[in-house]
C-alpha positions as a Markdown table, in Angstrom:
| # | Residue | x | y | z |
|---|---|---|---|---|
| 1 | Unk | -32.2 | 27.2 | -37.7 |
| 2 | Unk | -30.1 | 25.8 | -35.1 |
| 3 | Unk | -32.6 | 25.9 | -32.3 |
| 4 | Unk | -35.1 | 24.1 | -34.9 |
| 5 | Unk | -32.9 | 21.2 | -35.3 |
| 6 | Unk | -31.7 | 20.8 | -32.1 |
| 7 | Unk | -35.7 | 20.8 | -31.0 |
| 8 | Unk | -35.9 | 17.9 | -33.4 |
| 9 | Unk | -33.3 | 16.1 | -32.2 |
| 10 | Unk | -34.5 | 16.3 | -28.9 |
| 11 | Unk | -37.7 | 14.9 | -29.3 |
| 12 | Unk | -37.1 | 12.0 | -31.4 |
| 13 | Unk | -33.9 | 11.4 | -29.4 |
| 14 | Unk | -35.8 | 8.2 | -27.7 |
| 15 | Unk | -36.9 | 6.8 | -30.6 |
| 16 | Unk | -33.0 | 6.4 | -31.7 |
| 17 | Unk | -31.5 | 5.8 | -28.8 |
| 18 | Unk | -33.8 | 2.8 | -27.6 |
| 19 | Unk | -33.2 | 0.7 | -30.8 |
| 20 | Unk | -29.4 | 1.5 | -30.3 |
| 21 | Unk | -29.3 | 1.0 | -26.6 |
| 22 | Unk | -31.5 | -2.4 | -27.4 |
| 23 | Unk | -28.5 | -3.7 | -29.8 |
| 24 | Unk | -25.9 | -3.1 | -27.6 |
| 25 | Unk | -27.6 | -4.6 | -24.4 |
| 26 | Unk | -28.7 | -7.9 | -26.5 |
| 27 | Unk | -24.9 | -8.3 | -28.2 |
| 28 | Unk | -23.2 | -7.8 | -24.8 |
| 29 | Unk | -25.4 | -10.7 | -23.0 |
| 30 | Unk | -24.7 | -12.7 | -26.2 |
| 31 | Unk | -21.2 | -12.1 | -25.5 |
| 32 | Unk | -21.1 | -12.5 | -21.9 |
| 33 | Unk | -22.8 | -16.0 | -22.6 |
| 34 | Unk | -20.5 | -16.7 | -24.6 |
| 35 | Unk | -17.9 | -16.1 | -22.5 |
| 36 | Unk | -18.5 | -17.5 | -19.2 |
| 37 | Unk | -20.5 | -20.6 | -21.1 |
| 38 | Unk | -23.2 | -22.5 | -19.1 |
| 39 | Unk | -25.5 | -20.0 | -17.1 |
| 40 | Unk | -25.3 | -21.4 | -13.4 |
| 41 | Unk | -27.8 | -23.1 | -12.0 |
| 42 | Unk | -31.4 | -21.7 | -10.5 |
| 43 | Unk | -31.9 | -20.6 | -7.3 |
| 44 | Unk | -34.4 | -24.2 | -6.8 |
| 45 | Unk | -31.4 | -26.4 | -7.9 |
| 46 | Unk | -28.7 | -24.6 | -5.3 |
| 47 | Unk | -28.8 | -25.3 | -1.8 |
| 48 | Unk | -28.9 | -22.4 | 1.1 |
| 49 | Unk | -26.4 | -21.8 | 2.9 |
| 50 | Unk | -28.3 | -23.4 | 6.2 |
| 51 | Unk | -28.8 | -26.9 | 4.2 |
| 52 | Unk | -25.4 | -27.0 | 2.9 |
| 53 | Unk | -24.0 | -26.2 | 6.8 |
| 54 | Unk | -26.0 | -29.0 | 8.0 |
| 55 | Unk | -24.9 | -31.4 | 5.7 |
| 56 | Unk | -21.7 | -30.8 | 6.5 |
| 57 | Unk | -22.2 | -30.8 | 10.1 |
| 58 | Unk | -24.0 | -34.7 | 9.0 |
| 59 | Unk | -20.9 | -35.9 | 7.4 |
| 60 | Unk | -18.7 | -34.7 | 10.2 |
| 61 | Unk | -20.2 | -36.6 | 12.9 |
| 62 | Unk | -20.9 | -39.8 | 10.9 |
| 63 | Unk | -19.1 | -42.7 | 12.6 |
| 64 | Unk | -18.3 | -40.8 | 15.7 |
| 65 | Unk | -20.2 | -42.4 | 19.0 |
| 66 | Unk | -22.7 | -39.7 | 20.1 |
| 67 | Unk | -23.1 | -41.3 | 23.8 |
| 68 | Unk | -19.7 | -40.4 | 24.7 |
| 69 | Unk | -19.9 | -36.6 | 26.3 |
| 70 | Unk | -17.5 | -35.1 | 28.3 |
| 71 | Unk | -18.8 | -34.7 | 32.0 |
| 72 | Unk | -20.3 | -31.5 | 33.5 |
| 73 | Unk | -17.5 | -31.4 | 36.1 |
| 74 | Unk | -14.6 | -31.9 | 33.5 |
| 75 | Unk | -16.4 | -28.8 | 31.8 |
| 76 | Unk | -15.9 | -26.7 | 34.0 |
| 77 | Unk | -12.4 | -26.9 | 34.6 |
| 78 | Unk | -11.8 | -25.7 | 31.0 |
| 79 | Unk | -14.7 | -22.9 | 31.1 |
| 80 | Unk | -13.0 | -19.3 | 30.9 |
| 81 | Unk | -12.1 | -17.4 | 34.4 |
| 82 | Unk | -13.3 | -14.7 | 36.0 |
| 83 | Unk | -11.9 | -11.9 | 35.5 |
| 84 | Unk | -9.0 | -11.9 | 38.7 |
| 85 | Unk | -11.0 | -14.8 | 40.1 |
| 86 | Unk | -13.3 | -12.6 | 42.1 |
| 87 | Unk | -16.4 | -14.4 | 41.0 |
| 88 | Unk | -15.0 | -18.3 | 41.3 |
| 89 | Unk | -13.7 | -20.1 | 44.4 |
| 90 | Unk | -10.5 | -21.6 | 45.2 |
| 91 | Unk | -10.8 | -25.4 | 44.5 |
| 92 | Unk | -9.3 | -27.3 | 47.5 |
């Protein structure tokens, strides 16, 4: 007798647990909704990461003069050493 019922259980085991799993899927989004409030916002409304770097980089240089670089030579002076000078020579 057991074997008979448990063989019935088995086989309409998906037709109860779908409905149940179902319930408890659509109350815990309701409730995380809930929660946290406002979904946030679509992946068209949020900028990438590359536009929002850029725009920063925009706001950064606003009002700075751009045709003031440092010279080539000055570069140099502050470019990192060889290691033990073997590949640079001695400034006179």
């Amino acid at each position: 007798m057991w074997s008979v019922l448990w063989a019935a259980v088995r086989s309409k085991a998906p037709y109860v647990t779908f409905p149940v799993a179902f319930v408890v899927g659509l109350v815990g989004s309701q409730l995380e909704w809930f929660l946290r409030g406002d979904p946030p916002p679509t992946a068209e409304e949020e900028k990438s990461i590359s536009e929002q770097r850029e725009d920063r980089k925009l706001q950064e240089i606003v009002g700075e003069d751009l045709t003031k670089v440092v010279s080539l030579k000055d570069k140099l002076e502050f470019a990192p050493r060889a290691v033990l000078n073997r590949n640079r020579p001695e400034k006179s």
